[in-house]
C-alpha positions in Angstrom: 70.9 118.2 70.8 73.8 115.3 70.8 72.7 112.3 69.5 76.4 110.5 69.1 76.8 107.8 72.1 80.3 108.3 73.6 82.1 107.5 77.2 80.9 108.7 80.1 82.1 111.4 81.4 83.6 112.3 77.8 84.1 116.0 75.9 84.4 116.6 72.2 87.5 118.0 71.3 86.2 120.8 69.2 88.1 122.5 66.0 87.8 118.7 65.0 85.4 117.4 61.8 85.0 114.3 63.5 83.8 113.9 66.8 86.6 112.7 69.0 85.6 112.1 72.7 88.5 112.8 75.8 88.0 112.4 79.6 86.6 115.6 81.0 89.0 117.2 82.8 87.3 116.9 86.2 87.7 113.4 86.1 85.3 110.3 86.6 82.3 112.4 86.6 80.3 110.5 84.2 81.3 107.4 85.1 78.6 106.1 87.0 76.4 103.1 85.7 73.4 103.9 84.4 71.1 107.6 84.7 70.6 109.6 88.4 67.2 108.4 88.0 66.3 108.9 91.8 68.0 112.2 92.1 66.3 113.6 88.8 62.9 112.2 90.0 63.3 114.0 93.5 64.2 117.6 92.0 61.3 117.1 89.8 58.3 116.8 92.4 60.8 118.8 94.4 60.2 121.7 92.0 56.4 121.2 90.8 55.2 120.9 94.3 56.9 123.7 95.9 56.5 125.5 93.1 52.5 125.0 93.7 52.9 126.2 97.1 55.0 129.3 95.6 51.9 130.3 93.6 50.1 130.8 96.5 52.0 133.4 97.9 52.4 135.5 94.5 48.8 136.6 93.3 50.5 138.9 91.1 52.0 136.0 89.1 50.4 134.4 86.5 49.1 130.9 87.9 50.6 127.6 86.7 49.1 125.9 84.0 50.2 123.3 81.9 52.5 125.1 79.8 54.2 126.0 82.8 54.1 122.6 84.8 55.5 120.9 81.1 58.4 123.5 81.6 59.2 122.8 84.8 58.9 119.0 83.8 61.3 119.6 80.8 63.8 121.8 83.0 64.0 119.1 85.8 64.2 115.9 83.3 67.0 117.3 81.4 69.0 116.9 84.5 68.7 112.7 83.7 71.3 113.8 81.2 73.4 115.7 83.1 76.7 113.6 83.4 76.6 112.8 79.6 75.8 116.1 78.2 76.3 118.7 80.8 76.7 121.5 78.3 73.6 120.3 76.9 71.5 120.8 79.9 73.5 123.8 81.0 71.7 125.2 78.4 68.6 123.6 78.2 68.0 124.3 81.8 68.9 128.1 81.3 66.1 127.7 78.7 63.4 126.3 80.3 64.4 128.6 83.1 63.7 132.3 81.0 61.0 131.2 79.6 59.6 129.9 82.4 59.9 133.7 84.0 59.5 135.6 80.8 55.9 134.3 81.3 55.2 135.8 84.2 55.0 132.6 86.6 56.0 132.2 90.4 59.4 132.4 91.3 59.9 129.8 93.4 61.9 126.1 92.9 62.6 126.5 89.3 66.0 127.8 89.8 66.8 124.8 91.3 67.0 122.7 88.2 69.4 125.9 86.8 71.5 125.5 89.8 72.0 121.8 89.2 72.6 122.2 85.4 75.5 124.4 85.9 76.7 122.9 89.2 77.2 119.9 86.6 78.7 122.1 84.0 81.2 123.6 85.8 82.4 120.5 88.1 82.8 118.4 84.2 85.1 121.4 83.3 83.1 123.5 81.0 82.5 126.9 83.2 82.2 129.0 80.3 79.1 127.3 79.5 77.9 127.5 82.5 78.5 131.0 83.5 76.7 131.9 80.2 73.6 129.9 80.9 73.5 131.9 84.4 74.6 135.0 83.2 72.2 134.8 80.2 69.2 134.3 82.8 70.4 136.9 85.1 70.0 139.5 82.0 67.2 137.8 80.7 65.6 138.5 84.1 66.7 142.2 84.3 65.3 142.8 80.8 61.9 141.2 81.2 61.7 142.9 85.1 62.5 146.7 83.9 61.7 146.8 80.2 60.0 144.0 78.8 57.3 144.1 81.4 54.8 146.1 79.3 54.9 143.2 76.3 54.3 140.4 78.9 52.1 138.8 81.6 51.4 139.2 84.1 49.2 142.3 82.4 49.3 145.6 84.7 52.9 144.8 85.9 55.4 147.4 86.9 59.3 147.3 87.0 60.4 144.8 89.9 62.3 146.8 92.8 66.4 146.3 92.5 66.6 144.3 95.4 65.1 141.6 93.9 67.8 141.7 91.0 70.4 142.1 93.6 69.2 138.7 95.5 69.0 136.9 92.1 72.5 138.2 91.4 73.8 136.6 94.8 72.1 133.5 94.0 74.0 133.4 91.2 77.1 134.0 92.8 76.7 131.1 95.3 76.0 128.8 92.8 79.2 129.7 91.0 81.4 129.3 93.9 80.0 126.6 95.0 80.2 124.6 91.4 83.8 126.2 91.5 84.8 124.3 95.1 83.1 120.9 94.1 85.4 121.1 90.7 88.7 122.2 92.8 87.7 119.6 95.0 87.7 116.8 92.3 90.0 118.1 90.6 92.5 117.4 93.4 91.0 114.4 94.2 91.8 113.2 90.7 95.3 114.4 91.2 95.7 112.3 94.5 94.2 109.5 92.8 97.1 109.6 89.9 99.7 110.3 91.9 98.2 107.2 94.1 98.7 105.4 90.7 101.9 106.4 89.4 103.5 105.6 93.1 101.7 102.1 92.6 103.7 101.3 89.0 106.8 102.7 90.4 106.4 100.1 93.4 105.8 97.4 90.9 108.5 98.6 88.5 110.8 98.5 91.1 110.2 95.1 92.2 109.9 93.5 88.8 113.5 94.8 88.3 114.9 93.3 91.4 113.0 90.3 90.6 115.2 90.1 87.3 118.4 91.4 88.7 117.9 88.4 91.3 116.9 86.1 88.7 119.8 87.1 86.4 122.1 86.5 89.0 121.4 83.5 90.0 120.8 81.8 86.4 124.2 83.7 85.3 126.5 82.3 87.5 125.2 78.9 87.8 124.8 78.3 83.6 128.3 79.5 83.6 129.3 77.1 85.9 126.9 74.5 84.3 128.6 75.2 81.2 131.8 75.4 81.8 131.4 71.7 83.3 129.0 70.3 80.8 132.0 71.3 78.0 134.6 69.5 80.2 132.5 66.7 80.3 132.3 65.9 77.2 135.8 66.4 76.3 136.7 63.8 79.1 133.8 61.4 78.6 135.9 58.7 76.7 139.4 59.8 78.2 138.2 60.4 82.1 135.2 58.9 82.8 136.1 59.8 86.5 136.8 63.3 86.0 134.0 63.5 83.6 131.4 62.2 86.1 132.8 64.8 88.4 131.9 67.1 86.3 128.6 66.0 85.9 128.2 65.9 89.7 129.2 69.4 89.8 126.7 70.3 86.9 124.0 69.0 89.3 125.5 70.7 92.9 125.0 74.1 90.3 121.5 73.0 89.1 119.9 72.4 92.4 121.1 75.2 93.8 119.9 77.2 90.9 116.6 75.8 90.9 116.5 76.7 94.9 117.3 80.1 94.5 114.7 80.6 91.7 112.4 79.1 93.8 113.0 81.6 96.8 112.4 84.3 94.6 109.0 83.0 92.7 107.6 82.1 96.1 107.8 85.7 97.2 105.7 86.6 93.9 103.1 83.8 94.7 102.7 85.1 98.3 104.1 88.3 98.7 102.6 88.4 102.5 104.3 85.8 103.4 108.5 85.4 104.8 110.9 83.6 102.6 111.9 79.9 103.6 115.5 80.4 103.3 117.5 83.5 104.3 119.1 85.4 101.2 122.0 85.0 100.3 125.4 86.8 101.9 128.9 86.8 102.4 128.6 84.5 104.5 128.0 81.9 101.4 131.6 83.3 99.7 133.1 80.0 100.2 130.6 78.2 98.7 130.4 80.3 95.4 134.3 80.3 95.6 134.1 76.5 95.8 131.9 76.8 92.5 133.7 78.9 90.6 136.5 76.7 91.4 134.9 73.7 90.1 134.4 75.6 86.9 138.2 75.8 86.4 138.7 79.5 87.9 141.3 79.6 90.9 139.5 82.2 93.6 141.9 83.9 95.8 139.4 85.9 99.0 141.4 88.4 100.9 139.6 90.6 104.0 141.0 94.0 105.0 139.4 95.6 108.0 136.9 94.5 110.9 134.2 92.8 109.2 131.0 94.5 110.4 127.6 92.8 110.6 125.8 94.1 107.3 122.5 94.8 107.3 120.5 92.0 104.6 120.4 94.2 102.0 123.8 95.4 102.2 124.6 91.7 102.5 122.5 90.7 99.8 124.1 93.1 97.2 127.5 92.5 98.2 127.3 88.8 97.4 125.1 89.2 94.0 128.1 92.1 93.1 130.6 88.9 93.9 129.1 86.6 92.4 128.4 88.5 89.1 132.1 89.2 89.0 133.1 86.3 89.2 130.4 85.2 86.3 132.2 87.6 84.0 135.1 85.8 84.8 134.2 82.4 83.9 132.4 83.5 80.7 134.0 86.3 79.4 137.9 86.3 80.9 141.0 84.2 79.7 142.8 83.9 83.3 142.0 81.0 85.4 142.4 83.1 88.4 140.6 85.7 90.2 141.2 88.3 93.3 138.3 89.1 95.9 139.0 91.5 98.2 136.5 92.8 101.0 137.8 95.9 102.8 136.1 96.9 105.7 136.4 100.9 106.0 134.6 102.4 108.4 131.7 103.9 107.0 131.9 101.4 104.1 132.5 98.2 102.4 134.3 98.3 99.7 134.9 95.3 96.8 137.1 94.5 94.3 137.4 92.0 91.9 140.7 91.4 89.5 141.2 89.0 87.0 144.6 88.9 84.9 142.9 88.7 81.5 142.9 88.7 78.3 139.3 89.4 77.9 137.6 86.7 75.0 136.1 87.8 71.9 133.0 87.4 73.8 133.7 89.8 76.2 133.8 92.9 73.8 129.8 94.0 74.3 128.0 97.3 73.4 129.1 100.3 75.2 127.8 100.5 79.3 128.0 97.3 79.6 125.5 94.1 79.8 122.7 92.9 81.8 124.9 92.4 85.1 127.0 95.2 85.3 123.9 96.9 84.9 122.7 94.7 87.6 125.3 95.6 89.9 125.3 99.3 89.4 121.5 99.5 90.4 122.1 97.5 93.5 125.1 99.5 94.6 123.1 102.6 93.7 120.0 101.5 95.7 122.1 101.7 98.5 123.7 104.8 97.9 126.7 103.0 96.5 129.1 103.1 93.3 130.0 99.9 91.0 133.0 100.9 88.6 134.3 98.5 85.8 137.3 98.3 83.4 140.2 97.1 82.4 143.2 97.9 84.7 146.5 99.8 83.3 148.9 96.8 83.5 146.3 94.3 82.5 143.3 92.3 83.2 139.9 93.9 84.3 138.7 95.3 87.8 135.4 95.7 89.1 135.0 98.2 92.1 131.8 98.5 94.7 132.0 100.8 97.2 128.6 100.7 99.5 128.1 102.9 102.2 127.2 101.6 105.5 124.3 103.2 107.3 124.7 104.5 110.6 128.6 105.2 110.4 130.5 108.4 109.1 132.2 107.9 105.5 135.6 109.3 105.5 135.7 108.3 101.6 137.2 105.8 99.5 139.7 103.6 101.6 142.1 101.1 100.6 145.0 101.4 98.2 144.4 102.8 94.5 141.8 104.7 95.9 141.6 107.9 93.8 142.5 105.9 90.5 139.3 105.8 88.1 138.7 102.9 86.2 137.3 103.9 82.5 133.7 102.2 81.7 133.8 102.6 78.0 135.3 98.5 77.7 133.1 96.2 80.2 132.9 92.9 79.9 129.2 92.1 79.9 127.2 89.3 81.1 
């Protein structure tokens, strides 16, 4: 008998000293609260009063008496246990079970509490415990019915005819395939409910990334520009209070933008149901982050090849963020004070570049791949089925490349000039 307390629903590993308890492999079996009182109580009159009626109909069989009412008692009240310990009461019922027929009494209900002590064998994984405990009554049976008759009550028996053995041996089959269906059937239930699972932290994997790719955007490019204009500032505090307070005007312009944006993006974690109070961002706002970046000392220069086509919002969305990030790297990480945006407008895709004239700034040499940004924008260009390539250009300076295909319209392939030339990623400037 086990008398360790573990999990419900639990199996020993065995080869193991110590007992160490895993989920059976047919899942949440035993995880209900509590006994199946109510279900163990009903097979138990279940079996002693049909059992009683069986009597009536076998005179040859030895009557019940109280041996035989405690073994049907035992049999059924082993089934309390038989989530916990299903090997256990596999067993025990298989038991109870011989006996019970080795003595000669009725047939009738007590395979019923055999049936449901494999049933829960087999569903909580362990079917070579439960095809024992069946098989080992089945032979039990066959030897008391043809040979050990003589030995045991009922006195003056004969052999029992083969059809009998063949119906027991059916019965045993059902219950088999049966316990072999239910475990299938949880089994893949189980599966579905993993998979169910898995999809679930994928979902929220995905969103807590574009939740920091969004935050890391925003919070980039506006410290940068914060920066950038807190530093001038203070060098022109005593000099040019005018330009200094400039500065500090543009310092808060940045900031409350900054702290709108973050804003946006919390309220959608607070009520994810609900539509955002401002529209994201798009290309549409390029003059105004032009306007910043030039506030922060970099000269933007925005050039559009192509018929502009409406972009869907996420297209829109990504183009900016790769923009903006761009131009962040710039600011923080580049020695020229000017920058190149062009947008070109192919027809089965937009396609960005940003180019700076360098030299790149101590601070610019990162680890290899990149920081947090270009990271950034190659998972929103690749979200979309796009590319993001980043490096430094053969006469000089740095380039950052999108191309994002547009749905809905054919892509002949990369458009624009310098088309086939591939920019190395192995020196990025990171942000």
């Amino acid at each position: 008998m086990e008398h360790h307390a573990w999990p419900p629903g639990a199996r020993r590993r065995p080869g193991t000293a110590r007992e160490r308890w895993l989920p059976s492999p047919a899942g949440d079996a035993g995880s209900r609260s509590g006994l199946p009182w109510l279900s163990t109580l009903a097979v138990t009159v279940f079996v002693l009063v049909g059992s009683g009626f069986a009597g009536h109909d076998q005179p040859g069989r030895v009557p019940l008496d109280g041996f035989a009412r405690a073994l049907l008692v035992v049999g059924a009240a082993l089934l309390l246990f038989r989530h916990r310990c299903p090997r256990t009461v596999a067993v025990g019922t298989a038991v109870t079970t011989a006996v019970y027929l080795a003595a000669g009494y009725p047939y009738g209900p007590v395979f019923v509490t055999l049936a449901f002590g494999a049933f829960a064998a087999i569903v909580a994984g362990y079917r070579g415990v439960a095809w024992c405990a069946l098989g080992g009554v089945w032979v039990c049976h066959v030897l008391v019915a043809y040979w050990l008759y003589r030995w045991l009550p009922p006195p003056h028996d004969g052999p029992a005819p083969w059809e009998q053995e063949f119906f027991v041996l059916a019965w045993v089959v059902a219950v088999v395939a049966l316990s072999e269906l239910a475990r299938v059937r949880r089994e893949q239930l189980a599966r579905a409910r993993a998979e169910r699972a898995a999809a679930e932290r994928r979902r929220a994997d995905e969103e807590r990334l574009r939740i920091a790719r969004e935050l890391h955007d925003v919070l980039a490019h506006s410290i940068s520009v914060i920066n950038v204009q807190a530093g001038m500032g203070l060098a022109l505090l005593d000099s040019d209070p005018e330009q200094a307070r400039s500065a500090l005007t543009t310092i808060k312009d940045a900031s409350k933008e900054a702290l709108g944006e973050v804003r946006q993006v919390l309220d959608t974690l607070r009520a994810p149901g609900d539509a955002p109070r401002s529209p994201a961002p798009g290309l549409d706002r390029l003059p105004e982050l032009t306007e910043q970046a030039r506030s922060a000392g970099l000269a933007v220069e925005v050039t559009t090849e192509g018929a502009p086509a409406t972009l869907a919002p996420g297209t829109d969305l990504a183009a900016f963020r790769i923009v903006q990030e761009a131009l962040t790297n710039v600011v923080r990480h580049s020695g020229s004070r000017t920058a190149r945006v062009l947008l070109i407008h192919a027809p089965g895709a937009l396609e960005i570049r940003v180019d700076d004239d360098g030299p790149a700034t101590a601070a610019a040499v990162g680890p290899a791949g990149g920081g947090n940004g270009l990271v950034g924008m190659r998972e929103r260009a690749a979200a979309l089925g796009g590319t993001v390539e980043a490096g430094p250009r053969p006469d000089g300076g740095f380039r950052v490349r999108a191309r994002i295909p547009l749905p809905g319209t054919p892509d002949p392939g990369r458009a624009g000039p310098d088309a086939d030339t591939v920019l190395p990623a192995d020196t990025e400037e990171e942000s």
